[in-house]
C-alpha positions in Angstrom: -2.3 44.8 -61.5 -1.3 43.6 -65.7 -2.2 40.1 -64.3 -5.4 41.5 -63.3 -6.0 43.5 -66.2 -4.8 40.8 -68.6 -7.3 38.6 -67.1 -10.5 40.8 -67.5 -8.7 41.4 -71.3 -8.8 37.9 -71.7 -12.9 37.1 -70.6 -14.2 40.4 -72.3 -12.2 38.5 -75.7 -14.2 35.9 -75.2 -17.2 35.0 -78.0 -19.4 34.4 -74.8 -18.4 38.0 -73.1 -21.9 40.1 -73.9 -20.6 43.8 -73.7 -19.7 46.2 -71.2 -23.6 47.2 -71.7 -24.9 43.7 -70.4 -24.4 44.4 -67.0 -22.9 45.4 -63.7 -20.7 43.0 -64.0 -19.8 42.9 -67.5 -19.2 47.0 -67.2 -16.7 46.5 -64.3 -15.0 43.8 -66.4 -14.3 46.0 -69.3 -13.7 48.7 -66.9 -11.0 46.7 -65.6 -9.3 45.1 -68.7 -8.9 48.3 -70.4 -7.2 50.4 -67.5 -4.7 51.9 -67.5 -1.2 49.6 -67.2 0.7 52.5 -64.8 -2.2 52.2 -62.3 -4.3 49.5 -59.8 -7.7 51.9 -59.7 -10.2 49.5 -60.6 -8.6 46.4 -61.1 -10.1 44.6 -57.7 -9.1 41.5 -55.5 -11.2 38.6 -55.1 -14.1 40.7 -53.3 -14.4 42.6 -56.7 -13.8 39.4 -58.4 -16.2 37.9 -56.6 -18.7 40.5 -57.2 -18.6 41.0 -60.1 -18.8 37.3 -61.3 -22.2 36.8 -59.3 -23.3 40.2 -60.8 -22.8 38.6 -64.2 -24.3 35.2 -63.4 -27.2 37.2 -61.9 -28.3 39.5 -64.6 -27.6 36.0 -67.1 -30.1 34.3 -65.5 -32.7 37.4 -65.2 -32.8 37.7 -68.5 -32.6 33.9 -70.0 -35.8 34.1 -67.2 -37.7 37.2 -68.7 -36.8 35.6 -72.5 -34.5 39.3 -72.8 
């Protein structure tokens, strides 16, 4: 679960990371990197992962398409 969370740390650090406000995805990320340590609620395996990543690229390309 720290690898987990440190992961999700590590992306929402990022200069490209948009906010937790951007998105689904991007919510569930920030969610998950700032979680509690002591517990695995909301980190995710690779279905959440997963999810979440097409969630981002989804709502990325919705708004590059409607200029938002």
């Amino acid at each position: 679960m720290a690898v987990n969370r440190s992961a999700a740390r590590r992306i929402t650090e990022l200069p490209e990371y948009r906010g937790a406000a951007a998105g689904q995805g991007e919510e569930w990320l920030s969610d998950c990197a700032n979680g509690l340590l002591t517990t695995s609620k909301g980190v995710g395996g690779p279905r959440e992962w997963l999810r979440a990543g097409n969630l981002q690229h989804m709502t990325y390309v919705v708004q590059g398409l409607s200029g938002g």
